[in-house]
Each structure stands twice: as C-alpha cells, then as structure tokens.
C-alpha positions as CSV (number, residue, x, y, z in Angstrom):
1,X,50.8,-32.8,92.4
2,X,47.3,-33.8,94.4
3,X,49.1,-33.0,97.4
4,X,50.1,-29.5,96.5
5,X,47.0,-28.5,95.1
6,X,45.5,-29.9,98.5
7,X,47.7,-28.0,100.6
8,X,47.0,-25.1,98.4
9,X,43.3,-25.3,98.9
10,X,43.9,-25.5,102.7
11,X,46.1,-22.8,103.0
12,X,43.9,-20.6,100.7
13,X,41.2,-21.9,103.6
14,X,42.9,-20.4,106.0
15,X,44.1,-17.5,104.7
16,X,40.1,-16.9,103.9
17,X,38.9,-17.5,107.7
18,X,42.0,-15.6,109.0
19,X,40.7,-12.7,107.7
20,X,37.5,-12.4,110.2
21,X,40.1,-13.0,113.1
22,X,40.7,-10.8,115.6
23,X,43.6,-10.3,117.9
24,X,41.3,-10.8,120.9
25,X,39.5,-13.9,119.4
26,X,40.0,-15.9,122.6
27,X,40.2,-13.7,125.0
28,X,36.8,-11.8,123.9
29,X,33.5,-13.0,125.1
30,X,31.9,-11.3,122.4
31,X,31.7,-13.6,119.2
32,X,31.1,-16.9,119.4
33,X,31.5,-18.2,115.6
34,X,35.0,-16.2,114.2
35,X,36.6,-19.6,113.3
36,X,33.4,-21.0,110.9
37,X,32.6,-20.0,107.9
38,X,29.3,-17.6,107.5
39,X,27.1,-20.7,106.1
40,X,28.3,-22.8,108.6
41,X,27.0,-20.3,111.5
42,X,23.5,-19.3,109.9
43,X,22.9,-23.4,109.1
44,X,23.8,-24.0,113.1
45,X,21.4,-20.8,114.3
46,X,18.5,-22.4,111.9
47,X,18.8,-25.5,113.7
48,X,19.2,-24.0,117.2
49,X,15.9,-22.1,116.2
50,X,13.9,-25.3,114.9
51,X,15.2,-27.3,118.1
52,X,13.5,-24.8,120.4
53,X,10.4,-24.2,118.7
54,X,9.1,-27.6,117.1
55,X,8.7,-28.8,120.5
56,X,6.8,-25.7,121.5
57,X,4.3,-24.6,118.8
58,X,1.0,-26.8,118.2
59,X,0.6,-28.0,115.1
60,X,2.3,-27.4,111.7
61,X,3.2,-24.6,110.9
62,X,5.6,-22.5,108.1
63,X,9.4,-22.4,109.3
64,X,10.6,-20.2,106.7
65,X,14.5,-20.5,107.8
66,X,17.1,-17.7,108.6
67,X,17.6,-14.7,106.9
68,X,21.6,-13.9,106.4
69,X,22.5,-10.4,107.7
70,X,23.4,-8.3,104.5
71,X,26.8,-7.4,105.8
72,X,29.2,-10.4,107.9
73,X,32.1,-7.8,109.4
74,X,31.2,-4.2,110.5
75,X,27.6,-4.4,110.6
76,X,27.4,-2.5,114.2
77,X,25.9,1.2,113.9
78,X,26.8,1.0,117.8
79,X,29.4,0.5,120.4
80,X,30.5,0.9,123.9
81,X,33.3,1.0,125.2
82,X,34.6,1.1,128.5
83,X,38.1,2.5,130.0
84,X,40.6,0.6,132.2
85,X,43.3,-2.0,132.3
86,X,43.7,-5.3,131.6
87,X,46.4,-6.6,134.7
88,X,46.0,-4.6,137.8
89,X,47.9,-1.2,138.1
90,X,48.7,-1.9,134.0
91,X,48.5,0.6,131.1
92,X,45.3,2.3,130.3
93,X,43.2,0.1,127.9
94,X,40.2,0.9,126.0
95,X,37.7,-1.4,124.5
96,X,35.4,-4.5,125.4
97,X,35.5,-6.5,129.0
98,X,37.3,-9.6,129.3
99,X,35.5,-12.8,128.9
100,X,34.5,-13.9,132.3
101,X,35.5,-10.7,133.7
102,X,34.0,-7.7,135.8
103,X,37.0,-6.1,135.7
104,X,39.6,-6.6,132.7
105,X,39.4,-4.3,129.7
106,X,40.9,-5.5,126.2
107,X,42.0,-3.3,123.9
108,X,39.8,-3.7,121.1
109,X,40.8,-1.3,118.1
110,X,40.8,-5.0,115.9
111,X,37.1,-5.4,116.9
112,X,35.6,-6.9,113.3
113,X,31.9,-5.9,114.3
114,X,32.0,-2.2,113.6
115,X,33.1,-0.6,111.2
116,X,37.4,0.1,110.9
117,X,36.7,3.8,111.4
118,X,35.5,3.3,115.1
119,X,38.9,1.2,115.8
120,X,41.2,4.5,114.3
121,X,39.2,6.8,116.8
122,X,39.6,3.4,119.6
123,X,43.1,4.1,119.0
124,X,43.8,7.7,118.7
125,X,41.4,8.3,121.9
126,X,43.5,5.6,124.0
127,X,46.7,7.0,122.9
128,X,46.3,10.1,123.5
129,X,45.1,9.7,127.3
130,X,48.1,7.5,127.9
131,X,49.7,10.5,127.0
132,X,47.9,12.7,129.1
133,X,48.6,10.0,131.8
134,X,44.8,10.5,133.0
135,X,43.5,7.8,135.0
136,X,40.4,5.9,134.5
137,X,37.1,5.6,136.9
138,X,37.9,2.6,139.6
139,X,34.3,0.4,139.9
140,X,35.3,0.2,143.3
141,X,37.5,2.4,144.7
142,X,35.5,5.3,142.6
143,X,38.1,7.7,141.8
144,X,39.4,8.4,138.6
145,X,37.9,10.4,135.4
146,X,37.6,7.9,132.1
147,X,35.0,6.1,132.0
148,X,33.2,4.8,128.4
149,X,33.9,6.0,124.8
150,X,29.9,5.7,122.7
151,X,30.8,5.4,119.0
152,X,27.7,5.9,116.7
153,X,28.0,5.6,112.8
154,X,25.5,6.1,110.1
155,X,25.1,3.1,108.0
156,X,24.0,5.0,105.1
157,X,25.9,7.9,105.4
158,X,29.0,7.6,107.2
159,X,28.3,10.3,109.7
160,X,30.2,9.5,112.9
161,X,28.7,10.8,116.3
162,X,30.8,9.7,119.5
163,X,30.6,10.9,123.1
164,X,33.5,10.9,125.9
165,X,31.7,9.7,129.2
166,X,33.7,10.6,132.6
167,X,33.3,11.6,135.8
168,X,33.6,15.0,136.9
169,X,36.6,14.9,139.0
170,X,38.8,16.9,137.3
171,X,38.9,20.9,137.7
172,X,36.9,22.7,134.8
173,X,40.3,24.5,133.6
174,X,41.9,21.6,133.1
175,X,39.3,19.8,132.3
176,X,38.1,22.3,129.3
177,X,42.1,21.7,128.0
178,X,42.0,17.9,128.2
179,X,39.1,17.4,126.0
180,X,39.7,20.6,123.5
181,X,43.1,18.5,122.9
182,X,41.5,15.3,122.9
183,X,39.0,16.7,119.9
184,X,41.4,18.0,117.9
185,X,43.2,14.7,118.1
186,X,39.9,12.8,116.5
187,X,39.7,15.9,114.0
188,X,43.0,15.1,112.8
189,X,42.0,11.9,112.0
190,X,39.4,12.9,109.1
191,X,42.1,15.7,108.1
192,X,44.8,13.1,107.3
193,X,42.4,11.2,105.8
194,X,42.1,8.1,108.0
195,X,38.4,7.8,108.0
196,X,36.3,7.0,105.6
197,X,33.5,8.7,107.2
198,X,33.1,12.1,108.7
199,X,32.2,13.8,112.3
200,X,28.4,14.9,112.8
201,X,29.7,15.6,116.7
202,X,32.1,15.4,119.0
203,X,30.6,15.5,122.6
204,X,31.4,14.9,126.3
205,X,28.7,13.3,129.1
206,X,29.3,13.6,132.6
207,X,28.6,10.3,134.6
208,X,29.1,10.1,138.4
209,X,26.8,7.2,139.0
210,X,28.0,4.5,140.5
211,X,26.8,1.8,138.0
212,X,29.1,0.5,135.6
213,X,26.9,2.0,132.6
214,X,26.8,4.9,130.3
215,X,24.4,7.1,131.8
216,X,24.2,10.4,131.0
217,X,24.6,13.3,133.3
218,X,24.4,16.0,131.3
219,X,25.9,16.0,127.7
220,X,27.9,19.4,125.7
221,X,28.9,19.7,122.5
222,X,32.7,20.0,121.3
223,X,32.3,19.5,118.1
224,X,29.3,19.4,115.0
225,X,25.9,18.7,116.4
226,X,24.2,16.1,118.9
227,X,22.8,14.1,116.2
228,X,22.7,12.9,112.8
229,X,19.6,11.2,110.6
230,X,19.7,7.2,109.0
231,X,17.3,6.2,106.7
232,X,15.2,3.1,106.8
233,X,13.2,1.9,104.3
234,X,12.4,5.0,102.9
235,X,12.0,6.7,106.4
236,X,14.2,8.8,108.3
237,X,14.9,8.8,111.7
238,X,17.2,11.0,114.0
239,X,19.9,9.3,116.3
240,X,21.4,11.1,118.8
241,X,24.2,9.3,121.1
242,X,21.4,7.9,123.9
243,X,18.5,6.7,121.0
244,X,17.3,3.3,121.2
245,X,17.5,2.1,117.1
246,X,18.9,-1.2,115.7
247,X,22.8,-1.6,115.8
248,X,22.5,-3.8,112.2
249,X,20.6,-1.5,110.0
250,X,20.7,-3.6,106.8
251,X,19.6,-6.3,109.1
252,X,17.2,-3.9,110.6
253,X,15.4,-3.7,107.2
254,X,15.3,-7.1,106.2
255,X,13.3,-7.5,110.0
256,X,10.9,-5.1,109.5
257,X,10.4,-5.9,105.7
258,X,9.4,-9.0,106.8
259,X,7.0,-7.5,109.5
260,X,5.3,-5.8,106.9
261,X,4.8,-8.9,104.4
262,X,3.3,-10.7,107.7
263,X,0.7,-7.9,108.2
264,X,-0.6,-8.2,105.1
265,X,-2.2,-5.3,104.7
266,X,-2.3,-3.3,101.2
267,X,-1.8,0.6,101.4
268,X,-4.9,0.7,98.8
269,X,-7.6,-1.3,100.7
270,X,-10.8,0.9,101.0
271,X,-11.0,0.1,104.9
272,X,-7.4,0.3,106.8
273,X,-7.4,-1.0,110.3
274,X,-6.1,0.2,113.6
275,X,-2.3,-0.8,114.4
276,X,-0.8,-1.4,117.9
277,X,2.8,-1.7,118.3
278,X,3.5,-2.4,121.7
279,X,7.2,-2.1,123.7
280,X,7.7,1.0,119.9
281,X,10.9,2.2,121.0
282,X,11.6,5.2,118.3
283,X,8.6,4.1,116.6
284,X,9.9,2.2,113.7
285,X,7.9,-0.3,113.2
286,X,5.1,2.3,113.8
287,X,5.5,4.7,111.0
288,X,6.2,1.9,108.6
289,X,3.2,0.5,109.3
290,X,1.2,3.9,108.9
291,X,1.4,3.6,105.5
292,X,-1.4,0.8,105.3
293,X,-3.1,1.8,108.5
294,X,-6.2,3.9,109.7
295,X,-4.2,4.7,112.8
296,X,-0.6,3.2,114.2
297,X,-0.4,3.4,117.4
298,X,3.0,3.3,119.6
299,X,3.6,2.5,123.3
300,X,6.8,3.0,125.0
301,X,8.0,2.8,128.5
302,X,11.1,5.3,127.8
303,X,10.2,8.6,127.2
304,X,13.2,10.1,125.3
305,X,12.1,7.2,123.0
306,X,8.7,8.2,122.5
307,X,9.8,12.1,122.3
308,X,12.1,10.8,119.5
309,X,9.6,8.8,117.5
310,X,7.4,12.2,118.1
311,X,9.8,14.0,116.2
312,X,11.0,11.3,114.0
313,X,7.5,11.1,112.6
314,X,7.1,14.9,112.4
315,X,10.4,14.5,110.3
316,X,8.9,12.1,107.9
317,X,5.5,13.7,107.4
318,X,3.7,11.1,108.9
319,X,0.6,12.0,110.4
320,X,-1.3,9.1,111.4
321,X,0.5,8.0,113.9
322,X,0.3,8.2,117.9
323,X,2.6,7.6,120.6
324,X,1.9,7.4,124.0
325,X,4.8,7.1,126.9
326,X,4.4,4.3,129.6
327,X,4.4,0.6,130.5
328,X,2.3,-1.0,128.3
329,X,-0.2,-2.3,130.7
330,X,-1.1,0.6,132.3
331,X,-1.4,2.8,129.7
332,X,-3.9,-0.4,128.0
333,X,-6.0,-0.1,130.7
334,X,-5.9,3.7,131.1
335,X,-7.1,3.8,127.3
336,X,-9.8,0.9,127.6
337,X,-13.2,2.5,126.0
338,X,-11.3,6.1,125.9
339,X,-11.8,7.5,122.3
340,X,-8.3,8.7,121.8
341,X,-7.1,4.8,122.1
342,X,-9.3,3.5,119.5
343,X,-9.8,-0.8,119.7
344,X,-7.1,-2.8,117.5
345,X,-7.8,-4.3,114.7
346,X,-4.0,-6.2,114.6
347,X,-1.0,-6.2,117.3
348,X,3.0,-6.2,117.0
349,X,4.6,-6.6,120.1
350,X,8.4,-5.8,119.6
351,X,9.1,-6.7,123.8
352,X,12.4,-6.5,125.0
353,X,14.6,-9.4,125.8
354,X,12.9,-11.0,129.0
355,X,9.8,-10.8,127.0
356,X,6.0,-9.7,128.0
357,X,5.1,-9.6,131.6
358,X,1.9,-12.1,132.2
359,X,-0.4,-9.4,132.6
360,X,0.3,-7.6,129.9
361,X,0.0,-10.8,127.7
362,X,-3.2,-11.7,129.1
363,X,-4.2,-7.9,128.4
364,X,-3.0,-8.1,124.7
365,X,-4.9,-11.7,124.5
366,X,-8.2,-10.0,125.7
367,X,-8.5,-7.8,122.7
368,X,-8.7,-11.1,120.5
369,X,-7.5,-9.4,116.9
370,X,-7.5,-11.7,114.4
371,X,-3.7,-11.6,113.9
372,X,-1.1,-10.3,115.6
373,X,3.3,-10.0,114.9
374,X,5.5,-11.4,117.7
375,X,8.9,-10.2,117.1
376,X,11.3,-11.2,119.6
377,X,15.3,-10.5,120.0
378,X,15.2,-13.2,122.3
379,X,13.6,-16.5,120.9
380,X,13.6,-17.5,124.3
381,X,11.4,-15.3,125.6
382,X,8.8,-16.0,122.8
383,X,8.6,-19.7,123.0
384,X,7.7,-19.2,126.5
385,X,4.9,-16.7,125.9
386,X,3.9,-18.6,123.3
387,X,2.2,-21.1,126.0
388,X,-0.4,-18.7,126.9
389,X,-1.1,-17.3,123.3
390,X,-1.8,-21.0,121.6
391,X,-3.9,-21.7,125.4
392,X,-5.6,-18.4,124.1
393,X,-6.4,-19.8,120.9
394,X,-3.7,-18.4,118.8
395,X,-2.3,-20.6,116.5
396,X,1.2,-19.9,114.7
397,X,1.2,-19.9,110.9
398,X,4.6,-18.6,110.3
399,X,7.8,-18.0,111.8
400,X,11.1,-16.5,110.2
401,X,14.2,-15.9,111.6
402,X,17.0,-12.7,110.7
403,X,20.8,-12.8,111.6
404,X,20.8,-9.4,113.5
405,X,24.2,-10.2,115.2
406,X,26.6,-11.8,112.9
407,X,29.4,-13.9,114.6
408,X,27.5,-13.9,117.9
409,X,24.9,-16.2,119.0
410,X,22.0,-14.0,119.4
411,X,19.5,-13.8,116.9
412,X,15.7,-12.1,116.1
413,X,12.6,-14.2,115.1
414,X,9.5,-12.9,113.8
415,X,6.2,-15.0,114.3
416,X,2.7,-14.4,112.9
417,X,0.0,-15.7,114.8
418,X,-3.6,-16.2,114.0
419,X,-6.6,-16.9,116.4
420,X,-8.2,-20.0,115.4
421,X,-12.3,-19.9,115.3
422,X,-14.0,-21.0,118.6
C-alpha cells in the first residue's frame, strides 16, 4: 500500500512538471529551468545573485531576496519570430532558432512563454504560407520574401497587435493578394473563436536589410490600428509593434514598485526634488516617479522612444516631466549649468545590458546626490560598475532582485545606493 501511494505521488509529480513542457524542450535554447519546479528555480537565481554580489559590495548590506514573477507560463507581452527551416531545403518553419544554431528554425506554436493565443496565430500564419508555397528570406543567399512574424499582446487587455516582416521581392499585385488572404486567415481565428483575445492590428513591414533582425522599412496597416494602450500602475502607455516596454508586465510592476519604495520620497512633502532617470526608454519609470517629484527628467538614446514617452505622458496628464533624446553623456554635459536641465537631487539609471560606459559613470558620480537607484537587467553589468560607485563613496544599503524572465536564466536587480559622509 506504501508503494502505491508512492508511485502515486510520483506519477502525480510528473504529470504536474509535464505540464510546463514543451515539444522543443531540448532542442530550444530558450529556457533553461522547464524540468524544476518554480521554487526550485527562484531559490537557485537567489543564490546565483548572492554568489555574485557578496564578494563585490563593501560592507553589510540588505539582501532582500527574489521577487517571484506573478505569472510562471505566458508572461511574454512580446515575441519574435523568425521564418525558415529546420534541415536544409525542408518545410517552411516558423518560430525560435535552434539551440546553437544560426541557421535552424523550430517550430514553436508550443512555446509556454507567451500567451496560447500567439501559438494559434504561429500556426495559422505557417500554414497558410506552406500553402501558398512562398519561400522564406535566405541569410545568405538573400532571396526569398518571409522573414519575422512580431506578436504583441496586451497584458491587461488582450488586445493583439502583430506585424508580417518581409522583403519586398514579390510584385505589388501579388503581393497585395498574398497578405489580404493571409489577414483574413488570422481574422478567422477570433471569428471561430480560437482566441481569447482580439486584433487591435494586423500590419506588414518591409525589411530588405541585410541583418538578420526585424527592422522596419516602412510599416502599412491591414487591419485595426498601429497600436494599442497597457496600463501600468495606474499609468497608461501606448505600444505600437517597434516600442521598447517590458515583455513581463506583472513583473514589470513589481520592478518599478519597488523603485518607488527605494526612492523614498512622499507625494506630500512640502519640498520635492529633482528626478533623473537616465538610459528612460518610454519613460516609465519617469512618469511614475513625477508623482513625488519637482521635475522627472528622462534621457534616451532612441528617439522613437522618447517621442513615445512624449506622448505617453501627454496621454496620462502628466506635466512635470521632460525628455530629452540622446546618449546620456553628451546631453549631461550639453545641460551642465543650462536652466532647462536643472541639478539632481536623486538618480535612476535603468542602463541597458552591457551597463554604463565609464564616462558616463564618472559623469553621474560627479553630481554626488545623496542617493541614487541602480536597476540593472544584467546583474553582471552592475557588480562591475559597482567598483567605481563604492571607490566614489557610494555605499549600497539595499539590493532586491525580480524574476522578469520565468524559466530562463536572466534576471533584474534593483540596488539603492547611498553616498557615505566624507
């Protein structure tokens, strides 16, 4: 009888973990922790994270563990997929390269990371080209038409916005007829009732670079609109197919929530300071933070990014906040002593994954705020800079990590650093 009820248990076990499996688990590069249990992988990340950073940060200081992404399996607002085969000269296949591979598409419908609705549209898209018998772009021959499938989906919502990127080697008539039929196909999905969300747009990029990216070439409309809006924390933001925002946006809020509980700052204090966020993308963290601040100030290299946090802030009837477009450096210097870049009071730097360059660093360091927000989406990068901060005099007082990639083995870290009295 003990023996049953064991092999119960275990096959229960199983049955549990079999669940998160894909058909591609070991043929994907993409996640590194399907075969554990959740605990199991956020316990190993909270160690990986204390291994790299006791070494590195002087001093004691308040490791307040790992935050758990509020969702395990299709957490992913965002994904990109790419067109071509997975033997030479074998069927058309759409979805995710290959582990160790330049060249070897998977078919990916199965992928557990986005939501199921992006793996019925996978589907229906790769079907209906094999049907069309269309051939995708060679990387090095550079012929063919299909390139990448960009899947957006609102977290809050449910709006879906997806773009067909492809070369433009096909005649315009027959061109204009392969992707009307190829729209009505995705229509029919949300008519039979397959998806549980619904279309903001349908739309089509052109792409003739040479790089194996999505790069957009000029982008039309055959369906809905360019866009839709997701909320965060009370703010709204517009995302159209090329904006930069958070591909976990439960995550995303747990991240920035705790940003705001390390600033510290109370939306009723009689004098507010002066906010930089550095490296603002959309300008996220910015407008959050307007609500305790005298000014928020963004900086951005991309400029669609800070065009979109222009708007985004316009949306949201913020209007304390400033962006300025350029590499954070130079516009740093350009702004020195200028009254339209007033001095910070208190820095976030949100850099991307290779971190801050040294001289912007050094340039952030000269300012000496009192405190200032590290968040990094590489820990890497940020026990590295933090060499020159604690040489600087900054000390850190707390540091937190959040699960922003379930199953993978990326994760963010947010770090609040103080400058210690000379």
């Amino acid at each position: 009888m003990e023996k049953e009820n064991t092999n119960s248990k275990i096959e229960e076990a199983v049955q549990q973990q079999e669940k998160y499996w894909c058909q591609n688990q070991d043929r994907c590069g993409g996640c590194f922790y399907q075969e554990i249990p959740y605990e199991e992988e956020v316990a190993k990340k909270e160690r990986e994270i204390r291994d790299l950073f006791d070494p590195v940060i002087q001093g004691n200081y308040l490791f307040e563990g790992i935050i758990s992404s509020p969702k395990k399996e299709a957490y992913r607002n965002k994904m990109e997929f790419s067109f071509g085969d997975q033997e030479k000269d074998g069927p058309l296949c759409l979805g995710l390269h290959q582990k160790r591979s330049f060249f070897n598409i998977l078919n990916t419908e199965d992928c557990r990371l986005p939501h199921p609705d992006m793996g019925e549209i996978l589907l229906a898209t790769r079907l209906y080209f094999q049907e069309k018998s269309l051939r995708y772009y060679h990387k090095k021959r550079h012929e063919g038409y299909l390139r990448h499938l960009l899947i957006r989906r609102a977290e809050k919502t449910g709006e879906i916005l997806l773009s067909l990127v492809h070369s433009t080697q096909l005649p315009a008539e027959e061109e204009e007829k392969i992707l009307s039929g190829w729209r009505d196909r995705l229509l029919s999905l949300e008519k039979e009732g397959k998806l549980e969300g619904s279309y903001a747009g349908i739309l089509h990029t052109k792409n003739d670079s040479l790089a194996d990216a999505v790069i957009n070439d000029g982008t039309e409309t055959l369906f809905g609109k360019d866009y839709f809006y997701e909320e965060l924390l009370g703010l709204n933001f517009k995302i159209t197919p090329f904006s930069f925002f958070q591909t976990n946006t439960l995550g995303a809020e747990k991240l920035y929530a705790k940003v705001q509980e390390y600033s510290s700052f109370s939306e009723n204090a009689e004098e507010k300071p002066v906010i930089y966020d550095l490296y603002s993308g959309t300008g996220t963290i910015t407008q959050l933070m307007s609500k305790v601040a005298k000014q928020a100030i963004g900086v951005e290299i991309v400029e669609e990014a800070v065009e979109a946090a222009k708007e985004n802030a316009k949306e949201n009837k913020v209007e304390n906040c400033i962006f300025y477009a350029g590499d954070v450096l130079k516009v740093l210097e350009a702004g020195q002593g200028a009254t339209e870049l007033p001095y910070p009071d208190f820095i976030i730097v949100d850099p991307p994954r290779d971190g801050m360059h040294k001289k912007a660093l050094e340039k952030i360091i000269s300012y000496g705020v009192k405190r200032l927000v590290y968040v990094a989406c590489k820990p890497k990068s940020l026990a590295r800079d933090l060499e020159a901060l604690q040489n600087a005099g900054y000390k850190v007082q707390k540091l937190c990590a959040v699960d922003m990639f379930p199953r993978t083995n990326n994760c963010e870290v947010v770090a609040l650093l103080e400058k210690e009295e000379s």
